[in-house]
Structure formats: structure tokens, C-alpha cells
N, C-alpha and C positions, 0 to 999 in steps of 0.2 A: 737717429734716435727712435727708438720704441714707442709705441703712442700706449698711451694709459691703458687704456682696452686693450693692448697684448699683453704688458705686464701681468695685468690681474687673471687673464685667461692663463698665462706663462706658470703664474704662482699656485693660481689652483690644481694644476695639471701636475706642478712639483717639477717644471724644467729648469729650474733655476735651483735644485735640491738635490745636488747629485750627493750631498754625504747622506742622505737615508738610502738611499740605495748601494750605497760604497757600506753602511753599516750593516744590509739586512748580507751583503755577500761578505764580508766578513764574518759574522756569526753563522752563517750557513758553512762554510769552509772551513770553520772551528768546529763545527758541531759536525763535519764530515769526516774529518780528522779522529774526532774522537768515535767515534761511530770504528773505523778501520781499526782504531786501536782497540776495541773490544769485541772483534771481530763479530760487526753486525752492517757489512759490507753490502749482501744478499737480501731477495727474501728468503731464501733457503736459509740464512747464516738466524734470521728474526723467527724462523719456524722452530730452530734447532732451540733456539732460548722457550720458544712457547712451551713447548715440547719439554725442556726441562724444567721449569717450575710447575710445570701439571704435574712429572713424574713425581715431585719429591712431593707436593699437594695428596700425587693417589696412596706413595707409602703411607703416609702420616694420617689418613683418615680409614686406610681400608679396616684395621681393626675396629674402626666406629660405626661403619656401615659399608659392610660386603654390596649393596645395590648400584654403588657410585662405582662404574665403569672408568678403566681407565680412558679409552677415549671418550668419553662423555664428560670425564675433569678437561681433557685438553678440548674439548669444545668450547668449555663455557669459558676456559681463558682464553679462546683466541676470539669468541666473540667480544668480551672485555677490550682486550687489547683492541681489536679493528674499531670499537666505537668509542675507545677514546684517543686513535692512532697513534698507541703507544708505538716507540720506534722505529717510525716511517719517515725516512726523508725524505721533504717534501720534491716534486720535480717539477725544476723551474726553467723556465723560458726567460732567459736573461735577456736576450736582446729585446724585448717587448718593453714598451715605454710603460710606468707609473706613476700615480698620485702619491702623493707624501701618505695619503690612508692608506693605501694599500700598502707601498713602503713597510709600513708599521703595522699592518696587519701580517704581510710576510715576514716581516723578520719578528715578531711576536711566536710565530707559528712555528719557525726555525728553535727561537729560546728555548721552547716547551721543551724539545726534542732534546736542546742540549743540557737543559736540566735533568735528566733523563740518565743522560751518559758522564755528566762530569762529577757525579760523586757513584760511580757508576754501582761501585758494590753494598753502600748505604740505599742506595734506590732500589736494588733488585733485591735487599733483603726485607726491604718497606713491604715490598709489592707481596713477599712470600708471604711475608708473615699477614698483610691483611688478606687474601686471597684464601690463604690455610684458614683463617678465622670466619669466612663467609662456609667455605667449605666443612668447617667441622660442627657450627652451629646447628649448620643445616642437616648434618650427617646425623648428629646426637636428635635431632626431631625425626627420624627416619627411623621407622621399625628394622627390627635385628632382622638377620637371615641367618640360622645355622645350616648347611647344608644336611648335617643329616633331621634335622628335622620333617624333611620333605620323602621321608621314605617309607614302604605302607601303604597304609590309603589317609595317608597325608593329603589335604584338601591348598590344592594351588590357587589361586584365583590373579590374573592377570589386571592387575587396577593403576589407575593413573596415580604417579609417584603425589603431587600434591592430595590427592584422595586419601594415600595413609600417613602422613605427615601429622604430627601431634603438635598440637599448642601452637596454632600456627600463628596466633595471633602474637603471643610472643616470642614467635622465633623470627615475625616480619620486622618487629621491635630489636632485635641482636643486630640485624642483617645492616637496616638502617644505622645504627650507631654505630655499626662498623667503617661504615663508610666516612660516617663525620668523626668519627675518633682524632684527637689530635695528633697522633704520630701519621695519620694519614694526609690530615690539611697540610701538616706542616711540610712535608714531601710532595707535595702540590701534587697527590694522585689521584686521579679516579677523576676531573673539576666537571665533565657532561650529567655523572651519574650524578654526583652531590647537587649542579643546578639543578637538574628533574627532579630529584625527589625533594628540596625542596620546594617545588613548585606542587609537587603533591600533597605533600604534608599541608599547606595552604590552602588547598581545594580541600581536602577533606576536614581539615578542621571549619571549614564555610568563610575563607578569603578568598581576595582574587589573586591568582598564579600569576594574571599578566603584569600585575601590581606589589611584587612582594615587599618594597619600602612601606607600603601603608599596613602594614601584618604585624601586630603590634604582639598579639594573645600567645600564650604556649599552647603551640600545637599538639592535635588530640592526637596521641598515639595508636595504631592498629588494635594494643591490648584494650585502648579502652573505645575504640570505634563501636557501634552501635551496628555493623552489616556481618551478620550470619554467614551467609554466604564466602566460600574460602576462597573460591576463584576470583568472584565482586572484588572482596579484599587485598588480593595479590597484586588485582591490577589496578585497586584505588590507590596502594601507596607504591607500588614497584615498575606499574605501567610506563612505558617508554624508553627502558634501561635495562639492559644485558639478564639483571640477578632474577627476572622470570624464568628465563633457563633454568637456576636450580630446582624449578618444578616440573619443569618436561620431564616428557618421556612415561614409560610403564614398568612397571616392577612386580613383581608375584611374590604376593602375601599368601605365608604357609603356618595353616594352623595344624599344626602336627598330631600324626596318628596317636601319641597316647591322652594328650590333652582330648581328642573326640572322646571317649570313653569318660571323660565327666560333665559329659550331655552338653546338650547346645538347647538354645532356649530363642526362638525368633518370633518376635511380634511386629504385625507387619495388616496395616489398613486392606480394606476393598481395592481391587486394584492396584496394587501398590508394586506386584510384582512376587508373591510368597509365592504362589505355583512352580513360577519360569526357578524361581530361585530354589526349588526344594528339587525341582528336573535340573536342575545343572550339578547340584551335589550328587544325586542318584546316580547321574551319567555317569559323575567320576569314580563315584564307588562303584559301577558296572566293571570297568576296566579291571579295578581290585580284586570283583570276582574272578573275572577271566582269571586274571593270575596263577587265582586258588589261594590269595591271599585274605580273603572275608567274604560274609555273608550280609547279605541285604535284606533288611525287610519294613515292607511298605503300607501302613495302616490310613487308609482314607476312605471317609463317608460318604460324599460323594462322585468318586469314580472316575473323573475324566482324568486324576494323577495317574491312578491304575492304566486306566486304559492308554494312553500315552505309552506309556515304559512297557506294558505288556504286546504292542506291538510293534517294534523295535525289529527289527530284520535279526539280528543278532542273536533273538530265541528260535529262528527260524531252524526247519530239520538242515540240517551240516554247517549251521554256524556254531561259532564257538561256545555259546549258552545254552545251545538246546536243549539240552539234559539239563541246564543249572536252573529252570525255573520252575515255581508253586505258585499256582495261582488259586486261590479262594474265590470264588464271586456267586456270593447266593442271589443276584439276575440272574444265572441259569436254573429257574424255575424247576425245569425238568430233570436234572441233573442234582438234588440239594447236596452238597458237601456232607461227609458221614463223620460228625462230631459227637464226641460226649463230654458234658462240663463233667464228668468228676472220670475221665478217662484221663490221670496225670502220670501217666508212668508206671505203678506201683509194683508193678510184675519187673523191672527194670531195679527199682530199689532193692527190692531182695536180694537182689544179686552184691549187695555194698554192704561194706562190715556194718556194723550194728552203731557206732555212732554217727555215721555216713547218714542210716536208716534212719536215724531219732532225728537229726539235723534238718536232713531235709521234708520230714515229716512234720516237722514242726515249722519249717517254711509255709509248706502248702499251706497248714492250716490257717497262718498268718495272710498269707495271697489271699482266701476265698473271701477273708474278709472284703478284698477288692472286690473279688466277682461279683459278689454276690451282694455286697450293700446298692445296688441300686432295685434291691428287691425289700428291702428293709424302710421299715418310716424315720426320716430325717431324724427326729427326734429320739432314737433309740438307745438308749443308753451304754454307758461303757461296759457294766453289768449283766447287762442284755448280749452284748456284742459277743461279750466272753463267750457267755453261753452258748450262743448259735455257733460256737466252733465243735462243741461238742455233736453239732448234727451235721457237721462238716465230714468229723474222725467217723460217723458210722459210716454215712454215705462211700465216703472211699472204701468200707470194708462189706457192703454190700454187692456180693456178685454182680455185673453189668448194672448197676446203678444207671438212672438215666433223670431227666429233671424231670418226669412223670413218678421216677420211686422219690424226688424229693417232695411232688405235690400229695402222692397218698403215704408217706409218710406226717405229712402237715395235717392231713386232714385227720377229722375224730376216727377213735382208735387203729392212728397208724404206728401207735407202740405196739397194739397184738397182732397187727399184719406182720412186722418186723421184728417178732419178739426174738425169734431163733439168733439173727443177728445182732438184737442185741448184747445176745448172752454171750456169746464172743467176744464182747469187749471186756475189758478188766480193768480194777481202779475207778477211780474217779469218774469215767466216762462212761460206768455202766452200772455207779452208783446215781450218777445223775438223770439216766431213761429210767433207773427203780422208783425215781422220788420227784424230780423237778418236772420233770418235760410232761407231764399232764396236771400240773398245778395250775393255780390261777392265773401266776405272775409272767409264767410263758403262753397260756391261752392268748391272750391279746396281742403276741409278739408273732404267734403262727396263723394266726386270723389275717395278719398284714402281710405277710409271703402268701399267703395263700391268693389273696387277693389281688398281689402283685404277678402272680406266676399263670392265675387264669389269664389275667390283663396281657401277658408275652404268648402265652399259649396258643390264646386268638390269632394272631400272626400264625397262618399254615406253616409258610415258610422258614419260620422260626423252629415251630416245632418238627417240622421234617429233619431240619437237618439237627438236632439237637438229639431223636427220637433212639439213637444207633446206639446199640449195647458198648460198641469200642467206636474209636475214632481212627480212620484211616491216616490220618496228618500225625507225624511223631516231630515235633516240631522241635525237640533237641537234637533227633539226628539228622533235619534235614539243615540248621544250622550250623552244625557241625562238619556238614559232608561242602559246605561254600555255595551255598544257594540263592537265590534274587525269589522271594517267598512277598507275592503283593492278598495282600488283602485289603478285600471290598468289603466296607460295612455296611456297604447301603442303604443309608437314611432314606432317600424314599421310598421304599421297597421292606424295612425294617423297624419304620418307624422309629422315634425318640427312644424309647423304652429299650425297644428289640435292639437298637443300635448300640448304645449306651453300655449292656449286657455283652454282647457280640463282642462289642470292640475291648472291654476289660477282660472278658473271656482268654484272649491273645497275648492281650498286654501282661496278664497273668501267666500265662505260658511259656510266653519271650522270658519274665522273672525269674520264672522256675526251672526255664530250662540254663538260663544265668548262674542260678546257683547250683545246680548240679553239674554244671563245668569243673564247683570246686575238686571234683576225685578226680581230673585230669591232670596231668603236670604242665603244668603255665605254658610251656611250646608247643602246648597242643589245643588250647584254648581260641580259638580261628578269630579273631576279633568279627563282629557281627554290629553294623548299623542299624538302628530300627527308626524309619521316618514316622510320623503319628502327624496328620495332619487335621485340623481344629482339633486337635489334646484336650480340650478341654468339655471335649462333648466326655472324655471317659474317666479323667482326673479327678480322686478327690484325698483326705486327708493321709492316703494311703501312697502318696506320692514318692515323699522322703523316702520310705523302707523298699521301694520298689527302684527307686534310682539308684542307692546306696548298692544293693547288690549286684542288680547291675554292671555298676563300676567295677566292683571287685573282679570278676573277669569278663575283662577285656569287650562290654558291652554299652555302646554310647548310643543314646536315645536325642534324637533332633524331634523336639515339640514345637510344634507352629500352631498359630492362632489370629486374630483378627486383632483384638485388644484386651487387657488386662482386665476391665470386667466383668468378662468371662471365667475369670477367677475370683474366688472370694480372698478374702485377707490372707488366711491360712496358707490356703494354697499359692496365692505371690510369694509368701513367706519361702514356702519350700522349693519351689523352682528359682528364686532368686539364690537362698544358699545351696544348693543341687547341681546349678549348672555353670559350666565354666566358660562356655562360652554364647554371650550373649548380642543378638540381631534385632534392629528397632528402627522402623521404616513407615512414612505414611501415618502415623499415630496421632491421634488427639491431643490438644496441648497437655491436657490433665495428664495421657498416659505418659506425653514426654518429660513433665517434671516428674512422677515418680517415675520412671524408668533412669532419668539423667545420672543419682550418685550410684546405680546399679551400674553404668557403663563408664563411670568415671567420666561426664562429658555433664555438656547445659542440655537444657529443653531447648534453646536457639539452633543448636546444630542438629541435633534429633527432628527437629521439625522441617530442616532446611535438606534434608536429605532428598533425593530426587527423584523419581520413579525405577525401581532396579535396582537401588542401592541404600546400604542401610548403616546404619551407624554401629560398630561392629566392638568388643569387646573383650581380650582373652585373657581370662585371666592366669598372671605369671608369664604373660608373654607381650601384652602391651601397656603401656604406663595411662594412658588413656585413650578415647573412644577412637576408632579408624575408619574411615569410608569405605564401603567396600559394593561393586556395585557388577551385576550381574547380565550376562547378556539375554535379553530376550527371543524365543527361536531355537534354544541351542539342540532343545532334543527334537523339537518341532524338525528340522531340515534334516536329520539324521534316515539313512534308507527302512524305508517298514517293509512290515511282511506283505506278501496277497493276498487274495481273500483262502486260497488254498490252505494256504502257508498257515493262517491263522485256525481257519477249520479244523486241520492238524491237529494242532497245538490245544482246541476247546476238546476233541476226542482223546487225548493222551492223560488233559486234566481231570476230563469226567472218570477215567479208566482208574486214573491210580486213588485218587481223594475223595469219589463219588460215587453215590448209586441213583437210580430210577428211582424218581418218585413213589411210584407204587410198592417201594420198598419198604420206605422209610413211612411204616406202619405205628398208630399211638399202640401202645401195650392192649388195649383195649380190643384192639380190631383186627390183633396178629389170629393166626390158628391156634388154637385149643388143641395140648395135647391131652389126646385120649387114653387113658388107662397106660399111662406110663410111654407110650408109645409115638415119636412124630411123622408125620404125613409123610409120606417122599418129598423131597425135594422138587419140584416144576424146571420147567424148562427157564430159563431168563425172561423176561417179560420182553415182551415187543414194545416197540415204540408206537403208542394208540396214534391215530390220526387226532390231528386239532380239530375238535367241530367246534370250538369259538365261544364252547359255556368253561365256565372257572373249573379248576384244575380240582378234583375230588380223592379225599381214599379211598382205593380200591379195597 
């Protein structure tokens, strides 16, 4: 007889319980049998199944999103599969003794598997259809790729797949009901992924996971979670279970070459990364040059953009840009650039039939209004404005005009200095110097240019290089010919004023040579970038007309800036309807709630954006805002020239767009010709020695 104490040790141990064990090998032998018969013998025969419910998953989603790789769908279903060991028989050590728990934990383990296979084509059609369902939710939150979009100087940017995923808050919400949808429960599939999540849903709603019987409240869903943050979010309610995968990985988002050409608009804090991020679009549009596919050009006040991109190996004598670059930089003191504000072409129009000539004539005089209003008193009327155009129309028809013929025509009697030209004009324009332009109503309007133009004048530098009958820079054929054209404005070197002038000077130029592309035929219109960084030092209600034309051929203007108060109302107005594609990073709450329904996104995500990347915008090409996020370094690590290389390069620029100082003489201080007659010509000037006092006219 057995003593008490073996039974009970006998009972616990389940040696007196051989039908749990006789049942867990019978359900296993049923469930192995069926296994053979659906030919899932192998793991090769369980890859071959994986394998085909991914392929039929990539047919049925590829037209929803081309991004989803075919082996990247059969990843995330054999991750699936292995974590909830879908179709794995288990392998067992039969001869090894059990407890009646284990028993029943084996042959539980065994059942799973033969639920699995004994409605075998109801289950694998379960698994398609929610699988397809995870897969296509997530496909339709995934921005589009067309491949030809990416052709040109189409802009790639390499970003993490979660990064441009839209509305992820509620696509975390699809993803989750998919899983507990009832054709799912009832099919007993997915049971790891449904305990976890909800154990997350608990935790995020503020219960305990280890406790879910005591979890009484309806759980707070992702859409309406309270965390910014999309990563935080993915892993508060998705953390621990396979469906993170649907956010791996990288993808390249491509905002396409004709969409550039309706301007890009990036506001972007201290620090925050606008620099690195305005050298990594430059880089890419470099490459474009090479091509001979577009021109570049580069507006920055203070200089270290310039400088960057300007010593790039790639300008160097026998790389492939040497000949493609312009460089402007009045820091070469000694060297000033040979500019004239009212040197627009006009020997170039002549050449164009006569409506060609009125069109674009009537451009310019539209532009000066840009140039030249930072010479004007804020307060200056519409009336007023008009007016100042008609001493726009003489000035272009005054032999080498220079901004010293527009100071002594400002000043008293610079209608009899100028009379002969006046007379020249016909109509309206030359009834207005007979009658308006020394009345009272314009006296106070030329008092204020006058005023404003000594104030620029002061600046040597300014006036040296302003001072030149023609301008050596033809800045529509060098746009034309596929060139990387940087321009220095040099705020500390040019002052507010001087800068301000300078840099609309160009922006007017880039305009004009815009709409003189119209006599071209459209295939020969070279698409042309022009970067403008803080825009806002030269922007003002003249914006619209100058983006608008612009656009029209094939010219896309990227404006960066710190924050939106740098613009007044007017001007957000026009940059917000102007530009198509819009960048917002690092900003103020204030500027993230008015920028939020400009990008179709909240101020929560615009503020959450992280150093490098920015909450991105296209319109007609994304439903709402996409993160987009930039590498820091990218042109920084790129090989530069030497000092040789560069030396070069400042002798080439001074030769073709530059003279010697001692040239670039006021009207005032040139030679006097005598009696009809001018002096010989001298020899070129030498280069004086620096004796370390300020730089003088000679």
C-alpha cells in the first residue's frame, strides 16, 4: 500500500493521470495530420505560405502606396507570424514525465495550432483579409510616390517612413480596431497582439496593465491621447507587438520639379537647423547644374551660406562647375562689383517686337517700384507711387544713368540739368516733368529720396559699386547659360539700408529676367532656383507680383526666415497664398498656431518637430503636414578647394564682374573732358600697397 504522502506527491506530479497526457498526444497527431494535409510539413513548406499571403497583400496595396516593398510586406508578416507562432508544431519530448499543468498547457498549445488548420481555408482567408486591412490603412496614411515626379531637379529627401505618415493618430486608431474587430476574435487570431495592446490602452488611459479586471472606464484612444510626439505615441499604444514594424524603415519623399517653381516658404527658429537645411537643397540643386538641367542662385546677408557653397572643390579649375559659377561679394573691398540700378537690359529689348518692348517695359517699371521703395517714406501714397514711376521711365532713357543721375536729378533744378532728356519722352511722361515734377505735391516726395540716397551714398562701398555707367553681371544670360550665381548682401559691410537696396536690386533682376524668358519657347526656359535667406530683410507688398511672374517661367524662389514677425500681416498674406510649399520648425507657439491651418497640421506637431526637421507641406501633393528632417554636415564634409584653388577662383571673379576700386569714380571726381576732347586712356591701375588708413578716391 502507498503511504498518503506518495499519493499526494503521485497526484500532484499527474502520475496517476495518464489520459492528459494520452489527450495532449492525440490532439497533437490530429493536428500533425492536418498540418501534412495542407502541406505545412516543413519550415520551408510555413515560409512558402508566408510568402504567399505577403504576395497577394503587396498586389492589393502596391497601387496605394508604391513605398511598401515587397519584401518589407513579407517581413512584417513573418514577424507576425513568429510572435504569435502561427503554424509551428510544437516539438516534443514525449518520453519526459508531466504535471497534469503542463499536460494542459501542452495540449492547449497543440489546440491553437489545430485551430489553425482545421477550418484551414476560413483561417487563411481570416488572416488575409485582416493582414490586407492593417496593410492598406497604413498604405493610404503614406504619402504617394510617382516615379516621374522625381525627374529634374526634383528634391529627394531620405526620411523615416513614420516621419511622413499622416494622421497617425488616427491611423494608430484603424490599426488597433483591426486587430479587435470581430471576424478577428472570432477566428482566435492575433490573441499576444490583442493581450498587449490591451494592456496598453490601460496604461495610457491611467490604469493598471498588471490589473486589467479592475479597468472599468472607456479607454482613451490615440486620436484623442494628449502626446505630440508620433514615436512617444506609436510606442504608447503599439509598443511590444509586431505592428511597429509598419513604421520602420526609410522612404524618399519627392517634392517635384514643377511644384518648386510655386515657391517654397520655410520658417525655421535660432538654431533650429535653416542653414544645414537650405546647404542640402543647394547641394542637390548643384548636381542639376552639372547636368545643365538649372540654374542656382544664392541671396544671403550674412555670408557664411555663400561662403560654404562657394568653396566646394567642385568650382575648382577642371571640376565640373568651374566655368558654372558667379559670385558677387562686395567684402572684396578692393575689387567692388560693376553694377548699375537702372542698367536692365534695354539695348537687349530693342531687339523684341514692339509688344514684347511695351510688356516688358512696363514690367520694369512695376519692379522699381520694389527697388527702389526702400528709398521712399513708408507713408507714401498710392498716388505718389504712381508718380515715382514716371522718373523710373526717364531714368532708363537717360544715357548711362547711374544712382548719382538719380540724386542730381532729385535735387533743385534737376529738370534743367536733364531737360534734353526729358524732351525725348512723349505722352504722359513728358507732360508730367512739364507740369508735376517741380510742383509742391512732389517737392516733399523728392526731399525723402534725397535724403534716403545721401544716407546709402555714405556707405563707400555701396557707392563704388553702384557708381558704373553699365553693369558687367547680365543676369538673364547668366541664368540662362545654367549657372550657381551666389550673392553676398553683406549686412555688416552694407548696413540695413545698403543691404535692404542690394538685395531687392537682384531680387528685381532675378523678376525681370523671369519675365523676359516669356520670348523664349517653354523648352528653353532652364528652370532656375533662387534661395533668399532672411527674405524678409528685402520683402515687401511687392511680393505677390514678383512671385507670380516668377512662376510663370519656370522660376521657384525658397524664402527662409527666423519667424513670422518679420513679416507684417500683408506680407504672411502673400507668402502664405504664393507659396506651395511650405517648412516650420523650431517656431514660437504663437507662430505654430498661425502657421498650423497653412500646413494643414496642429501647433502640437509643429512645436514637436525636432532639431533638423520640419513639419512640411505640399500643396496638391500632401493631405496634411509631413516631417521631414534634414542631415546636419551634408555640405560641411563635402571636399573644398585650397587656398590656391580659391585665390583662382576670387582672380577670375574680380576679371569678369569687377573693377579696381580707383575706378569706380562718383561722376564728380572722374576727368573732365576738355573742349570736346578725352584724355588718353592710362595704363590699368596697379594695385597701391595697404598702408592700413581707409580706402580713398583716387
Amino acid at each position: 500500500m502507498i503511504p498518503r504522502a506518495a499519493r499526494l506527491h503521485a497526484f500532484l506530479h499527474g502520475l496517476f493521470e495518464p489520459g492528459d497526457m494520452q489527450l495532449a498526444r492525440e490532439a497533437f497527431h490530429e493536428t500533425e495530420r492536418l498540418f501534412r494535409r495542407h502541406g505545412l510539413v516543413s519550415a520551408e513548406d510555413r515560409d512558402r505560405l508566408i510568402a504567399d499571403i505577403a504576395g497577394d497583400i503587396y498586389e492589393t496595396i502596391i497601387g496605394v502606396d508604391e513605398h511598401f516593398e515587397r519584401h518589407h510586406v513579407a517581413e512584417i508578416v513573418r514577424v507576425l507570424f513568429d510572435h504569435e507562432e502561427m503554424f509551428v508544431l510544437p516539438d516534443i519530448d514525449w518520453s519526459r514525465r508531466r504535471s497534469t499543468s503542463e499536460c494542459w498547457e501542452l495540449r492547449d498549445t497543440i489546440l491553437v495550432q489545430r485551430g489553425l488548420v482545421e477550418d484551414y481555408d476560413e483561417r487563411i482567408e481570416a488572416i488575409r483579409k485582416a493582414l490586407a486591412n492593417l496593410f492598406f490603412v497604413t498604405a493610404e496614411a503614406s504619402p504617394p510616390r510617382d516615379p516621374g515626379q522625381a525627374a529634374g531637379a526634383a528634391i529627394r529627401v531620405a526620411t523615416k517612413r513614420l516621419d511622413l505618415m499622416q494622421g497617425v493618430p488616427d491611423l494608430l486608431d484603424h490599426l488597433i480596431g483591426i486587430v479587435f474587430a470581430d471576424a478577428v476574435e472570432k477566428a482566435s487570431l492575433f490573441p499576444r497582439v490583442r493581450k498587449r495592446l490591451d494592456r496598453n490602452l490601460i496604461a495610457a488611459s491611467g490604469g493598471n496593465p498588471a490589473d486589467p479586471a479592475t479597468f472599468k472606464r472607456m479607454p482613451k484612444l490615440p486620436s484623442k491621447s494628449d502626446i505630440a510626439d508620433r514615436r512617444q505615441l506609436v510606442g504608447t499604444y503599439l509598443g511590444g507587438t509586431p505592428l511597429t514594424r509598419f513604421f520602420d524603415g526609410e522612404i524618399a519623399f519627392t517634392i517635384p520639379e514643377t511644384l518648386r517653381f510655386e515657391h517654397h516658404h520655410i520658417v525655421a527658429g535660432t538654431g533650429h537647423g535653416k542653414s544645414q537645411t537650405l546647404q542640402y537643397l543647394i547641394a542637390h540643386d548643384l548636381n542639376a547644374v552639372e547636368r545643365g538641367e538649372a540654374s542656382v542662385i544664392v541671396i544671403d546677408s550674412q555670408g557664411d551660406l555663400i561662403n560654404t557653397i562657394a568653396g566646394l572643390k567642385r568650382f575648382a579649375p577642371g571640376e565640373p562647375l568651374h566655368e558654372r559659377i558667379v559670385l558677387i561679394d562686395p567684402t572684396d573691398v578692393e575689387y567692388p562689383v560693376s553694377l548699375n540700378l537702372f542698367d536692365v537690359g534695354i539695348d537687349r529689348l530693342a531687339s523684341y517686337p514692339m509688344l514684347e518692348r511695351e510688356r516688358l517695359t512696363n514690367s520694369i517699371l512695376e519692379l522699381y517700384d520694389f527697388v527702389l521703395g526702400s528709398l521712399l517714406d513708408a507713408g507714401m501714397t498710392q498716388k505718389q507711387s504712381v508718380i515715382f514711376r514716371y522718373v523710373t521711365r526717364l531714368m532708363l532713357h537717360i544715357p548711362d544713368a547711374t544712382i548719382h543721375t538719380l540724386l542730381e536729378l532729385m535735387e533743385p533744378g534737376g529738370d534743367i540739368k536733364f531737360a534734353e532728356s526729358i524732351a525725348k519722352l512723349t505722352g504722359t511722361a513728358k507732360h508730367f516733368f512739364e507740369t508735376e515734377f517741380t510742383s509742391k505735391e512732389f517737392e516733399q516726395t523728392k526731399r525723402q529720396v534725397l535724403r534716403r540716397l545721401w544716407g546709402i551714398l555714405e556707405n563707400q562701398t555701396f557707392e563704388r559699386m553702384f557708381s558704373h555707367p553699365r553693369s558687367k553681371l547680365d543676369l538673364y544670360s547668366e541664368m540662362n547659360a545654367g549657372k550657381v550665381i551666389l550673392i553676398n548682401t553683406a549686412k555688416d559691410l552694407l548696413k540695413e539700408n545698403g543691404t535692404e537696396i542690394f538685395g531687392r536690386f537682384f531680387i528685381a533682376l532675378i523678376a525681370q529676367a523671369a519675365q523676359e524668358r516669356a520670348v523664349l519657347p517653354e523648352h528653353k526656359r532652364l528652370p532656375t532656383f533662387v534661395y533668399i535667406d532672411e527674405a524678409a530683410d528685402y520683402f515687401d507688398r511687392n511680393i505677390g507680383i514678383i512671385l507670380t511672374q516668377a512662376r510663370k517661367q519656370k522660376t521657384g524662389m525658397i524664402l527662409a526666415h527666423q519667424y513670422l514677425g518679420q513679416l507684417g500681416p500683408t506680407l504672411q498674406d502673400a507668402f502664405a497664398a504664393n507659396t506651395s510649399i511650405k517648412f516650420a520648425g523650431g517656431v514660437s507657439n504663437k507662430d505654430a498656431r498661425a502657421l498650423a491651418p497653412m500646413l494643414a497640421s496642429d501647433p502640437a506637431t509643429i512645436e514637436a518637430e525636432p532639431k533638423g526637421a520640419f513639419a512640411c507641406s505640399v500643396r496638391g501633393l500632401t493631405k496634411g503636414a509631413v516631417s521631414l528632417a534634414f542631415p546636419f554636415g551634408y555640405v560641411e564634409v563635402m571636399e573644398k578647394m585650397s587656398r590656391q584653388e580659391s585665390d583662382l577662383l576670387k582672380d577670375r571673379m574680380r576679371e569678369r564682374y569687377a573693377v579696381h576700386y580707383t575706378e569706380a569714380r562718383p561722376p564728380e571726381e572722374r576727368e573732365e573732358v576738355e573742349d570736346g576732347v578725352e584724355k588718353e586712356d592710362s595704363d590699368p591701375p596697379t594695385d597701391p600697397e595697404d598702408d592700413g588708413q581707409p580706402m580713398r578716391w583716387e
